[in-house]
C-alpha positions in Angstrom: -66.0 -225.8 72.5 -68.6 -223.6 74.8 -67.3 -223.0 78.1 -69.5 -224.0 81.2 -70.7 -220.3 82.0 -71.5 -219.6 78.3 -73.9 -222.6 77.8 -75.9 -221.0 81.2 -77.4 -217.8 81.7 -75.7 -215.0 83.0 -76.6 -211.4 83.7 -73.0 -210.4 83.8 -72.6 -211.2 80.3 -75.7 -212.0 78.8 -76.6 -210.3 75.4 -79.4 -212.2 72.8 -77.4 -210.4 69.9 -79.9 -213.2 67.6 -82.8 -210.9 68.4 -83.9 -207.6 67.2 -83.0 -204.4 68.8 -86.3 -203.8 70.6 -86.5 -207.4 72.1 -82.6 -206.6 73.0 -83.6 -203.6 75.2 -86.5 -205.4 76.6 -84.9 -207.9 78.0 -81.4 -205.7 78.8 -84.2 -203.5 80.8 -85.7 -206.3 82.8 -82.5 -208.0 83.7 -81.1 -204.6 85.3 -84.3 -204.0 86.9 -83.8 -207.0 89.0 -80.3 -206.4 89.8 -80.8 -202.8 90.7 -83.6 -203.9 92.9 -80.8 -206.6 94.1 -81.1 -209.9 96.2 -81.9 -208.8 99.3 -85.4 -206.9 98.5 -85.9 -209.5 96.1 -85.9 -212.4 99.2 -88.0 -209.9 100.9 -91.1 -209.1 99.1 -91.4 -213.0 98.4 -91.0 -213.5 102.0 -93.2 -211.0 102.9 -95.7 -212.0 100.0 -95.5 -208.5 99.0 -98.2 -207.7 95.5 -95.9 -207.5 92.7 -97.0 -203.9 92.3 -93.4 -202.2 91.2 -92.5 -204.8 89.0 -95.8 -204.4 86.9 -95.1 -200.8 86.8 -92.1 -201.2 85.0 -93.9 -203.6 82.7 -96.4 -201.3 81.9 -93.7 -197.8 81.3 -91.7 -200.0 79.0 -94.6 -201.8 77.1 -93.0 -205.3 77.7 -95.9 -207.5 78.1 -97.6 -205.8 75.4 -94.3 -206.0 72.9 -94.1 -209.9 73.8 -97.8 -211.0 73.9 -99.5 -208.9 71.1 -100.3 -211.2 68.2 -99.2 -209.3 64.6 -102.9 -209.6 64.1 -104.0 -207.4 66.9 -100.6 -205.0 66.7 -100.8 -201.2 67.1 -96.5 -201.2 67.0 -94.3 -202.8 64.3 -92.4 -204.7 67.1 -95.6 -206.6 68.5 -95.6 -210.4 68.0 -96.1 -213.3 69.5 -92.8 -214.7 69.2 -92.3 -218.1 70.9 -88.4 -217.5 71.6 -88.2 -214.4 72.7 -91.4 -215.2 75.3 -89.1 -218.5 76.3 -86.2 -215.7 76.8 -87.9 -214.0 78.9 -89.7 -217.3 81.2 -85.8 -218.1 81.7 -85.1 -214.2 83.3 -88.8 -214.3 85.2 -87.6 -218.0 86.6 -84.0 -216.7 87.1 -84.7 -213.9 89.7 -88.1 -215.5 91.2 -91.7 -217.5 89.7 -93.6 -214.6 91.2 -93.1 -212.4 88.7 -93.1 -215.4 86.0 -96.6 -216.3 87.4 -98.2 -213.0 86.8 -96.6 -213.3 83.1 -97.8 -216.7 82.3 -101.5 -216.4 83.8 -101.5 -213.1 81.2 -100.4 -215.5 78.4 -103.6 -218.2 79.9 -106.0 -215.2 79.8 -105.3 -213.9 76.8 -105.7 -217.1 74.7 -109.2 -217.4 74.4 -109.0 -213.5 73.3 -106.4 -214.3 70.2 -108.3 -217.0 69.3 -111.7 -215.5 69.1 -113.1 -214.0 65.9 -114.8 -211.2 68.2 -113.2 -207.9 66.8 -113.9 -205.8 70.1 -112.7 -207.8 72.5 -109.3 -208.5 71.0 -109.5 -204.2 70.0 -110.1 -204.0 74.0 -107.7 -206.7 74.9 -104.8 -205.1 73.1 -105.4 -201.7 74.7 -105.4 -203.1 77.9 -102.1 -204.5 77.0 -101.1 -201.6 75.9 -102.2 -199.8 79.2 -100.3 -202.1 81.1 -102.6 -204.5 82.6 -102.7 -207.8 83.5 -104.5 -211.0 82.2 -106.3 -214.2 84.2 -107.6 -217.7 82.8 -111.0 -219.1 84.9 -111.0 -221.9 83.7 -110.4 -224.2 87.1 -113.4 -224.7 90.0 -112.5 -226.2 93.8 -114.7 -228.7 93.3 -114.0 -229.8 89.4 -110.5 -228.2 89.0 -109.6 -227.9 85.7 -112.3 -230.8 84.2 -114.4 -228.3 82.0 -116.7 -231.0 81.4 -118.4 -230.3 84.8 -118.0 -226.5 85.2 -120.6 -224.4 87.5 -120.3 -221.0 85.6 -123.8 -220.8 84.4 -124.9 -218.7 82.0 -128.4 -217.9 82.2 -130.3 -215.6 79.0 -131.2 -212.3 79.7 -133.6 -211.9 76.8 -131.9 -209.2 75.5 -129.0 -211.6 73.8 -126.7 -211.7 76.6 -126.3 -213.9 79.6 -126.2 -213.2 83.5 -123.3 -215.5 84.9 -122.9 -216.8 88.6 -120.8 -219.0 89.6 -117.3 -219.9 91.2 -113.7 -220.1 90.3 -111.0 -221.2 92.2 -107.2 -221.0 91.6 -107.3 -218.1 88.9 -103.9 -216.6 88.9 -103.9 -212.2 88.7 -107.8 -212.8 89.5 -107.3 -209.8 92.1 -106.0 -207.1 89.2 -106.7 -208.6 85.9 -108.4 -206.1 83.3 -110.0 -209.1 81.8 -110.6 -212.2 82.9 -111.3 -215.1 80.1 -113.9 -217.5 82.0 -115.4 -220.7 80.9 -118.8 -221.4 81.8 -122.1 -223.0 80.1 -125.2 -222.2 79.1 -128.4 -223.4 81.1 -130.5 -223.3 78.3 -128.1 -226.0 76.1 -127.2 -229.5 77.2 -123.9 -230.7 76.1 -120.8 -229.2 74.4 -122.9 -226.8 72.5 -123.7 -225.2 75.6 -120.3 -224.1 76.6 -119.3 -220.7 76.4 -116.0 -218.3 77.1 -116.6 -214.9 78.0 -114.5 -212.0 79.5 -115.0 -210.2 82.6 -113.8 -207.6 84.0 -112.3 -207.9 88.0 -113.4 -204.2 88.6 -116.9 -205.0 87.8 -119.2 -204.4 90.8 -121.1 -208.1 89.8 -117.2 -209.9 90.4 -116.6 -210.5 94.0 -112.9 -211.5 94.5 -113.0 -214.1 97.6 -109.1 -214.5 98.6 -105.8 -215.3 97.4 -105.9 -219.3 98.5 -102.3 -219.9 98.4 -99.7 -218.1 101.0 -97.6 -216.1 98.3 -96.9 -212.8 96.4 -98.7 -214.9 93.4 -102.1 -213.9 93.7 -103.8 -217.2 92.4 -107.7 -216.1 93.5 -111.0 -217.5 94.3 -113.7 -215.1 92.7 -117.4 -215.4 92.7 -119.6 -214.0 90.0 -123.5 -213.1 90.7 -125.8 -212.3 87.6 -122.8 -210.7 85.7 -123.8 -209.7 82.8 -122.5 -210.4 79.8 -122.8 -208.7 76.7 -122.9 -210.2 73.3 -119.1 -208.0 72.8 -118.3 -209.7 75.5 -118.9 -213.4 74.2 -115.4 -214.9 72.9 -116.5 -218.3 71.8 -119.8 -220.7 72.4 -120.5 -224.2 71.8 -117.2 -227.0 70.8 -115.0 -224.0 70.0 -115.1 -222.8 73.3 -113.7 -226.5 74.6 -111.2 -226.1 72.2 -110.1 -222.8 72.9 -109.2 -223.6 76.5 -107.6 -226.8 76.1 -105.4 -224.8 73.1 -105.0 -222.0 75.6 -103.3 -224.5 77.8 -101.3 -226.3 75.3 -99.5 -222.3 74.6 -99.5 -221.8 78.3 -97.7 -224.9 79.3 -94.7 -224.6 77.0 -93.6 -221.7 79.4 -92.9 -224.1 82.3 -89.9 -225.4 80.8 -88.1 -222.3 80.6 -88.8 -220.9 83.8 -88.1 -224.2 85.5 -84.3 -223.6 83.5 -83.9 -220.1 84.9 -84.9 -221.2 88.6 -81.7 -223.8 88.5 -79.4 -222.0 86.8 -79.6 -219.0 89.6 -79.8 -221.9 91.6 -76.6 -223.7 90.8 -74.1 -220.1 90.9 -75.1 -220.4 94.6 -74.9 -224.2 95.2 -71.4 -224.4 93.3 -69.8 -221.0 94.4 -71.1 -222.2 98.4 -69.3 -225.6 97.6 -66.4 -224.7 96.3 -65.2 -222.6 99.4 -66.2 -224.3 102.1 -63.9 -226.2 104.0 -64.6 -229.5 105.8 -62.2 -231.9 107.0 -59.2 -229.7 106.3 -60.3 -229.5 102.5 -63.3 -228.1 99.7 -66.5 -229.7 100.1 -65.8 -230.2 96.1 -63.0 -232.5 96.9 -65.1 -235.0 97.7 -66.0 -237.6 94.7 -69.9 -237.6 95.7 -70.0 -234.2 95.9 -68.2 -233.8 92.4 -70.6 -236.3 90.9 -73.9 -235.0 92.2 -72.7 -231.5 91.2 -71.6 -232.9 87.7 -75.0 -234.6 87.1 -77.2 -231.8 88.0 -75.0 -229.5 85.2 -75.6 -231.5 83.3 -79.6 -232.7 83.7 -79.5 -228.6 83.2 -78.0 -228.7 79.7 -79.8 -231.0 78.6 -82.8 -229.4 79.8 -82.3 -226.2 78.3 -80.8 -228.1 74.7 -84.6 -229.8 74.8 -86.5 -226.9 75.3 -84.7 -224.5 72.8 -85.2 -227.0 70.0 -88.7 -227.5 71.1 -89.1 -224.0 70.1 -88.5 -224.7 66.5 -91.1 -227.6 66.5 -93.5 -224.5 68.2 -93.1 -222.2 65.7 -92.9 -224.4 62.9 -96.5 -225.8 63.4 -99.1 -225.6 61.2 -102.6 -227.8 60.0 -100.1 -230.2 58.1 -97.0 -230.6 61.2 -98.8 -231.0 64.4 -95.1 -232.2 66.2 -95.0 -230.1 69.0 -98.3 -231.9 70.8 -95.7 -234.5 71.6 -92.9 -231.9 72.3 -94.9 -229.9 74.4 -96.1 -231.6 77.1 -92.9 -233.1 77.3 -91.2 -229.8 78.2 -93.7 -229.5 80.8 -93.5 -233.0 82.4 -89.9 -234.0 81.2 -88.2 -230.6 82.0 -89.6 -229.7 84.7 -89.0 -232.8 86.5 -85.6 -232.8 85.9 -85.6 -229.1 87.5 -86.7 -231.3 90.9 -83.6 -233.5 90.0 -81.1 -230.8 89.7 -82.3 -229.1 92.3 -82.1 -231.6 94.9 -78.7 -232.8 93.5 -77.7 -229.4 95.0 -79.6 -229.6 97.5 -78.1 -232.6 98.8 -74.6 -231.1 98.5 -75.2 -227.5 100.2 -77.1 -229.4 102.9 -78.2 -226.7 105.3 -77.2 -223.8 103.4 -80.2 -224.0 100.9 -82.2 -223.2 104.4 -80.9 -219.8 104.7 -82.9 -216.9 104.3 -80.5 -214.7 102.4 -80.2 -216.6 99.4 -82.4 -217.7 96.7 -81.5 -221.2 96.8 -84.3 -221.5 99.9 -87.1 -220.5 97.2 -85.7 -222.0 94.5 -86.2 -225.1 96.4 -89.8 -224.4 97.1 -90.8 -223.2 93.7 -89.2 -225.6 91.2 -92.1 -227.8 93.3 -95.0 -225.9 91.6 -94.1 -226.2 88.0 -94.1 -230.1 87.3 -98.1 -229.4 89.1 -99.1 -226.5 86.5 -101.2 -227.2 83.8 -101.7 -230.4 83.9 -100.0 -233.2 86.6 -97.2 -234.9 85.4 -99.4 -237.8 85.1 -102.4 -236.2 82.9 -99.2 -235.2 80.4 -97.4 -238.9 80.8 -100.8 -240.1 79.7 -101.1 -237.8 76.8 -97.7 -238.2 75.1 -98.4 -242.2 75.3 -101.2 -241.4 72.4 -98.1 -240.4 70.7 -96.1 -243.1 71.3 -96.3 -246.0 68.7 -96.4 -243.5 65.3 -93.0 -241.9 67.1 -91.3 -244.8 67.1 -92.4 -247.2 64.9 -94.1 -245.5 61.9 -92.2 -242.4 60.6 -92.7 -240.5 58.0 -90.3 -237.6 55.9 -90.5 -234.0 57.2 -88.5 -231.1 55.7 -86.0 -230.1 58.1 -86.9 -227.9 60.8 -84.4 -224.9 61.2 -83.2 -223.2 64.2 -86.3 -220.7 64.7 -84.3 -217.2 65.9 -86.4 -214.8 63.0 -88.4 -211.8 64.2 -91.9 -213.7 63.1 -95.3 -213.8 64.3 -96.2 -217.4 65.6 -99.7 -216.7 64.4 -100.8 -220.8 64.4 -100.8 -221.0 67.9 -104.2 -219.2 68.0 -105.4 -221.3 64.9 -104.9 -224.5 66.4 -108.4 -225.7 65.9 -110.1 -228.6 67.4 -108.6 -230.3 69.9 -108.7 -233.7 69.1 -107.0 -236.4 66.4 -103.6 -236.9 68.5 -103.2 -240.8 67.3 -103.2 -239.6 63.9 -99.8 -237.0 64.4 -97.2 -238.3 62.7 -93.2 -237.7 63.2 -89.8 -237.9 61.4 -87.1 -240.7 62.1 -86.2 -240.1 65.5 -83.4 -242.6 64.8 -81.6 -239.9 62.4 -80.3 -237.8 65.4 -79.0 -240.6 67.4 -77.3 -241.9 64.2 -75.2 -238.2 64.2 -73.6 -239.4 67.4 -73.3 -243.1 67.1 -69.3 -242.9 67.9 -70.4 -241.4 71.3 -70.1 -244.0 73.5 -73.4 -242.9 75.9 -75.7 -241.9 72.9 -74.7 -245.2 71.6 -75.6 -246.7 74.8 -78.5 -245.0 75.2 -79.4 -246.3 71.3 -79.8 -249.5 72.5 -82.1 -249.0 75.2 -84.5 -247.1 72.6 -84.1 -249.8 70.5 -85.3 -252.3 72.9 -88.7 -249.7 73.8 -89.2 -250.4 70.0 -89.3 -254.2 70.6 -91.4 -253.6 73.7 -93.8 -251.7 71.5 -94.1 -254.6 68.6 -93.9 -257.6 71.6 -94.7 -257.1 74.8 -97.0 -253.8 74.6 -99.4 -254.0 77.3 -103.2 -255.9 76.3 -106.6 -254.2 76.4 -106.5 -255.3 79.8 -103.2 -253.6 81.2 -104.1 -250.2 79.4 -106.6 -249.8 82.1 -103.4 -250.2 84.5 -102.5 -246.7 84.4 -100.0 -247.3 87.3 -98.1 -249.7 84.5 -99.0 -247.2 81.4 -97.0 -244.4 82.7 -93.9 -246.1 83.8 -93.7 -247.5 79.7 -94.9 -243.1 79.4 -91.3 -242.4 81.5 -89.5 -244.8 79.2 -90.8 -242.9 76.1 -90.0 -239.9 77.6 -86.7 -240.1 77.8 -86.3 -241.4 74.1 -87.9 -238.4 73.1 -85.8 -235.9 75.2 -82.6 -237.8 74.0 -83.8 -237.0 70.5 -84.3 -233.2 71.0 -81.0 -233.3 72.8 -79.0 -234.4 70.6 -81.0 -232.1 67.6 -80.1 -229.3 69.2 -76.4 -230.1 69.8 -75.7 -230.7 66.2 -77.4 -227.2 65.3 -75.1 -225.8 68.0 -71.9 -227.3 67.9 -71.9 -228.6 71.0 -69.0 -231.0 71.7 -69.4 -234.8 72.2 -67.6 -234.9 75.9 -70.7 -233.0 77.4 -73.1 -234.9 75.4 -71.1 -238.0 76.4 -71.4 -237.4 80.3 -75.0 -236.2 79.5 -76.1 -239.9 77.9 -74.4 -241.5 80.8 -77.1 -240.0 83.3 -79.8 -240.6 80.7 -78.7 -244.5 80.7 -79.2 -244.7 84.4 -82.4 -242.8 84.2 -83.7 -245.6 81.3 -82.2 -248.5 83.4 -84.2 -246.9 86.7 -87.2 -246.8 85.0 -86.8 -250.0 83.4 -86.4 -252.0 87.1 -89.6 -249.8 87.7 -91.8 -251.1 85.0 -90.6 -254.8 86.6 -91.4 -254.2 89.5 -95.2 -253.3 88.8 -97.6 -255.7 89.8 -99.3 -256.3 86.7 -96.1 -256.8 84.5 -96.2 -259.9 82.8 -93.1 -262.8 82.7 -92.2 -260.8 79.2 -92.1 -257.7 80.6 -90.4 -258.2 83.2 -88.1 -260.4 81.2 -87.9 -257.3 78.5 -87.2 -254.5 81.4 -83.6 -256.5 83.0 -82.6 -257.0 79.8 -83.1 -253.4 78.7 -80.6 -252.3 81.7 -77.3 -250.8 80.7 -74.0 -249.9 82.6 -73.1 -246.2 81.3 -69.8 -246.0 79.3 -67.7 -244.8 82.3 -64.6 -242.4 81.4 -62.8 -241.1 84.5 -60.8 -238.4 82.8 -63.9 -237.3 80.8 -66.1 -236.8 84.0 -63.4 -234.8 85.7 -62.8 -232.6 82.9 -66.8 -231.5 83.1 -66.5 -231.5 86.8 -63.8 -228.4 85.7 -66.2 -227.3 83.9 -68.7 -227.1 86.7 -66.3 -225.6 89.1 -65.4 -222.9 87.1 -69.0 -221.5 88.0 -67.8 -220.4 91.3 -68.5 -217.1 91.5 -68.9 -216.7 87.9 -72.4 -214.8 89.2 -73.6 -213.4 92.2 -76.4 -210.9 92.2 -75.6 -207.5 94.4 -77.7 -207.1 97.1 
């Protein structure tokens, strides 16, 4: 049985002894970098939105963004690879000790997508090198006036005669747009109507033709507005045209998001040693604020919502890297950890929240921007609405039509996750089919909760073969995405429960985990009632899908020893 502190991350003690050596230093070396730079410099420079100039300096002397994000394919060291757990390692460190330094990591991994998927020899020979230099990376993709809708981008591209282009145009909310070595951007070209017109190219921030506007948000990330007028662009410097340049950024983003998860995990956990360690010694009424059976609950849940958060993600890692033409699993799992995950950041978070009261104002700990950032990452790539909408394409062949899948292993191995820049085109998700999600549920059907739980998925099925809304409703988006939540959590049980049979986990946690998931269900279920277009069936359906947890006193109070044995289990030096 895994102890509470062992199942979280924890400087003190951690040690990924399931990686290589190299990847063991790396991330040794950027843990002690942050705690030699300690708490209280930390708080400062993001108080004082301070570049993240030092930090990238110790990037750059130990190679580490070019070890991590280096595709085999483009490697000039044997320990280069894009290795999806080791990079979700590393979003859980970034996240742990602050998202500015995450930010600067994941707008690298956005820029460098359109590089490792482009058959252009010299830019990905240039982009390595610049990796390898220590630079960083940025994605223009988004516009202030369009955002992120590439159909109606205003980079124009305009022939030189020469076989080139001269681009102008705007960008707006380009992460590292102020220091990137290249910059992928999406544009079109004015001579080419429609998709065959588009174009990705890379630019260069230092170039005299890139005007850099201003940093629009009021942080150490530097998420820019640049402006570019009649840069030129070179035919070396062309990394797709036509449809596969549409693809390329929407398979960009589908790398890029999976990092949310895991950086929304890290922000918590740091999170929660503060909340619990606060908690636990201080005294109201003559006794610990933990004596108190809200307190004990709230505390309890959010420990929980965090396990289960960071059991999801780490088996949506093996769906990742197991991928291929044939197994296209993780579109489903993917947006999920950056809707489902990241939302249930918020959740713990203002469990905590709601128990330290005041404290997670203070300036001297990181629970104040903990509270702020775990904000941002449900927003990134994609709303949590644009990804509820996409995994509902998903939803009738996941639970109603499966189909037999080898097993998916535990994926730990030192290999190069070379699919994710071979994705190809962007489209067919109602054909994606998925093994018996039923299987993992049956593993724990003596579990009171999981079998609780059961039952409500087994009712979504009925919705789905009864009650599933008409041509009509699906153009009720409103409805649509409270059936999306219901999905949702079906699917996050699933990968749950996965990963705690490939990890031993024991059945009390996962018991006192399905309790909170059957509340969540039974929430969501008096939601999709409540909506104004619901029909009389399903409103009927949604009452009779909600379920009581299993309630076990002495079950609940030997996790909430669990939780309060992380008082002062970690507490960074200042």
């Amino acid at each position: 049985m895994a102890d509470s502190a062992s199942l979280l991350f924890n400087p003190r003690t951690y040690d990924p002894e399931h990686f290589d050596p190299e990847t063991r230093r790396l991330l040794r070396a950027t843990i002690d970098w942050f705690e030699a730079r300690g708490k209280r410099r930390l708080i400062e420079d993001y108080r004082s939105r301070a570049w993240l100039g030092d930090f990238l300096d110790f990037a750059a002397r130990e190679g580490l963004f070019a070890t991590f994000l280096t595709p085999a394919s483009a490697a000039g060291k044997d320990d280069q690879r894009w290795d999806t757990a080791r990079i979700a390692a590393l979003n859980e460190i970034f996240g742990f000790y602050g998202l500015d330094y995450w930010y600067a990591w994941q707008v690298t991994i956005l820029g460098l997508g359109p590089v490792w998927q482009s058959d252009n020899a010299e830019a990905r020979a240039r982009a390595a090198e610049l990796l390898a230099q220590g630079e960083v990376f940025a994605f223009g993709l988004s516009e202030k006036t369009h955002g992120a809708d590439i159909y109606s981008t205003d980079m124009l591209l305009t022939p030189d005669g020469d076989g080139g282009f001269l681009a102008s145009g705007s960008k707006y909310y380009i992460g590292n747009g102020n220091a990137a070595g290249l910059v992928s951007v999406f544009g079109r070209r004015t001579d080419v109507e429609g998709p065959d017109g588009y174009v990705f190219f890379a630019a260069d921030s230092r170039h005299e033709a890139y005007r850099l506007v201003k940093n629009v948000v009021d942080s150490s990330k530097y998420v820019s507005e640049f402006r570019l007028a009649d840069y030129p662009v070179a035919p070396a410097d062309i990394l797709h045209t036509g449809r596969a340049a549409f693809d390329a950024a929407l398979n960009t983003v589908n790398v890029g998001k999976f990092n949310l998860c895991t950086a929304s995990i890290g922000i918590c956990e740091h999170a929660m040693y503060e909340a619990v360690t606060h908690a636990s010694n201080r005294i109201l009424y003559g006794r610990p604020v933990t004596a108190f059976p809200h307190v004990r609950r709230e505390l309890t849940d959010a420990y929980v919502r965090l396990v289960g958060m960071k059991l999801f993600s780490d088996r949506a890692v093996d769906y990742f890297r197991s991928a291929g033409p044939d197994d296209r699993r993780y579109l489903l799992f993917n947006p999920m950890t950056k809707m489902k995950v990241t939302t249930e950041g918020e959740k713990v978070i203002d469990l905590m929240w709601d128990v330290i009261a005041a404290k997670g104002f203070e300036k001297d700990n990181y629970f104040a921007q903990a509270a702020i950032e775990i904000r941002g990452l449900p927003k990134l790539e994609g709303t949590v609405h644009v990804n509820l909408a996409l995994i509902l394409k998903f939803l009738r062949n996941h639970l109603l039509n499966p189909v037999d899948y080898p097993a998916v292993p535990t994926r730990l191995d030192a290999a190069d996750d070379a699919f994710l820049f071979q994705q190809g085109p962007a489209r067919g998700l109602g054909s994606v089919r998925f093994h018996d999600w039923r299987t993992a549920f049956d593993a724990y059907a003596d579990v009171p909760n999981v079998a609780r739980f059961r039952e409500q998925a087994d009712a979504l099925c009925t919705f789905v073969e009864t009650a599933a809304p008409d041509e009509e409703q699906s153009r009720d988006l409103d409805l649509l995405l409270a059936v999306g939540q219901l999905f949702a959590l079906v699917v996050h049980g699933q990968l749950i429960l996965e990963q705690a049979r490939l990890t031993g986990l024991d059945e009390e946690l996962l018991d006192e985990l399905f309790a909170v998931l059957v509340r969540d269900f039974s929430a969501h279920a008096v939601e999709l009632h409540g909506k104004d277009s619901a029909t009389e069936d399903q409103q009927s359906w949604a009452l009779g899908a909600v379920r009581r947890p299993v309630v076990d006193a002495d079950r609940s109070t030997r996790i909430w020893e669990r939780v309060e044995a992380l008082s002062g289990a970690y507490e960074m030096g200042q």
